[in-house]
N, C-alpha and C positions, 0 to 999 in steps of 0.2 A: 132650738138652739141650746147647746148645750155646753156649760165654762166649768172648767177642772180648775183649781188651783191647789199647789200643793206646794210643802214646805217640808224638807227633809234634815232639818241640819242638828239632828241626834239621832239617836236609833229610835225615835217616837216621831212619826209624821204625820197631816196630815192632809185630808183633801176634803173639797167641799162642789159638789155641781150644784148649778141651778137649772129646773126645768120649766119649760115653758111647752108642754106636748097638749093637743087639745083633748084630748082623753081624760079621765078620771084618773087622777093620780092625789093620791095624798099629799097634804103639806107638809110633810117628811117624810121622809125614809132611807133606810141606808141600803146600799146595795153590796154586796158582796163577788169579788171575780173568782173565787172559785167555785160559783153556781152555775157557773159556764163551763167548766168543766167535770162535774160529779158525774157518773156513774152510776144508776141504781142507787144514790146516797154511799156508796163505799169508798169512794173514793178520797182521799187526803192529800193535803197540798202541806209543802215544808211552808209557804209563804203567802201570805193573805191580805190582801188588798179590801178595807173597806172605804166605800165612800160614801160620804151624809149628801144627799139631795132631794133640793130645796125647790118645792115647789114655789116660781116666782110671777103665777100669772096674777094678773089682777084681783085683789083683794083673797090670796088665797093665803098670804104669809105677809099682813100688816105691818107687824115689828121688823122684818126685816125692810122692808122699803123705807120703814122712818129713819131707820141706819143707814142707807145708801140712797143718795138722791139720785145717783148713775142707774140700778135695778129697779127704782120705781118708773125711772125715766125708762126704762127697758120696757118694762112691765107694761106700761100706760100705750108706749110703741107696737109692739102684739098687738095689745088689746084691740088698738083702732084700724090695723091691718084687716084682723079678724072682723071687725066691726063693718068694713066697705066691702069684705069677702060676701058680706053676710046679704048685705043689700045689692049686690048682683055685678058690683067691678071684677074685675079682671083681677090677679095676682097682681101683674105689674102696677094697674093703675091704684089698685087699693095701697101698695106700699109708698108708690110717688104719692099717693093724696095723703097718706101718713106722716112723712118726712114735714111735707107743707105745714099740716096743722100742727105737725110738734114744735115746728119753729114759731109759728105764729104763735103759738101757747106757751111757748118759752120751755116745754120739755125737750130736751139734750138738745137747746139750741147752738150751741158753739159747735159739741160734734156734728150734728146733722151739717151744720152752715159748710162747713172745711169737708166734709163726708160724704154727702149726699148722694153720689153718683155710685159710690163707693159700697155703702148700704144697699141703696138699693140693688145693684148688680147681685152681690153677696146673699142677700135677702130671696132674692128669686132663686138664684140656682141651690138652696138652703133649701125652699121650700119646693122648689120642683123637684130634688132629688129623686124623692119614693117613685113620681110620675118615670124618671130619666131612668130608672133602674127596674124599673117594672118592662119600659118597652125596650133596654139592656138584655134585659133574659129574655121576651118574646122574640127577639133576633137571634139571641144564642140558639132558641130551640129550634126556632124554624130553618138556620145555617145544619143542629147539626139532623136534624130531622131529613135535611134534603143530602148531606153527606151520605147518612145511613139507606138513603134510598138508594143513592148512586153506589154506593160497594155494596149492594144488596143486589141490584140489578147487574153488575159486575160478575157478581159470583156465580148469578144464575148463566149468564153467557158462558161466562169458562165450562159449568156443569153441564149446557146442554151442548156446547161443543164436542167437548169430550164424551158424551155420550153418542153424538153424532160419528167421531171419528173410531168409535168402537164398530161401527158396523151397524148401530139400531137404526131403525126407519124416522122417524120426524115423530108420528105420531109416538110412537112406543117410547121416544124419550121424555114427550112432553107429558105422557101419561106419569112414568117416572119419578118428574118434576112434580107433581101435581098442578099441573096447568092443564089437563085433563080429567074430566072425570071417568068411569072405568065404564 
């Protein structure tokens, strides 16, 4: 999950995310938007976007959790997602048993209480993405896989058509075609 805030109100602005990816990521770093677009390195941008982020997983960035009781409340929320992922629940039930114990434990109990249903939903389809977008492109390919076979097979009819309607035998078109060997 990832939160941009930004504040633009002089010609100096800035932004800050926080990351909670389960990957090795540092407890800082800044990323830059036109490394997205370079070039071989040659390329230059009139205008340059960086952004500071924060890694916010569990004990990864201390001082900031002591400054925000909301991102340690975040933080601690992962955590035990991850933590019921880890012992063999399900997505869904791991987030519903997390909602639970953060109320019971008084972490973001007000929002979870008013939220709850709300998270959760948000939380799954967050976390199912990559899954929902992975079998996204195995449909696209296999749609356009079965296109390219049908105008492929199209074009073989037209070609052996018209070789047929030239006057060749069956055989001598399909050798042609190479649907024969010689």
């Amino acid at each position: 999950m990832n939160l941009f805030l930004k504040s633009g109100k002089s010609v100096e602005s800035w932004s800050i995310g926080v990351q909670t990816r389960v990957d090795k990521f540092p407890k800082e770093k800044t990323l830059k938007l036109s490394t997205a677009f370079e070039q071989n390195g040659k390329e230059k941008t009139a205008l340059e976007l960086s952004v500071r982020v924060l890694n916010i997983n569990k004990g990864h960035n201390p001082k900031l959790e002591q400054k925000s009781k909301s991102l340690a409340g975040y933080s601690a929320f992962v955590a035990k997602v991850r933590e019921f992922l880890s012992n063999g629940y399900s997505l869904k039930e791991s987030i519903e048993k997390s909602v639970v114990y953060c109320i019971e434990k008084g972490i973001l109990r007000d929002y979870l209480q008013q939220h709850s249903s709300e998270v959760v939903n948000m939380l799954f389809t967050e976390f199912n993405m990559k899954d929902a977008l992975a079998v996204r492109y195995a449909e696209g390919m296999a749609r356009g896989e079965a296109r390219g076979e049908a105008r492929g097979e199209a074009r073989g009819m037209q070609k052996l058509l018209a070789l047929l309607e030239s006057g060749i035998s069956l055989t001598d078109a399909k050798r042609k075609l190479g649907l024969l060997r010689k």
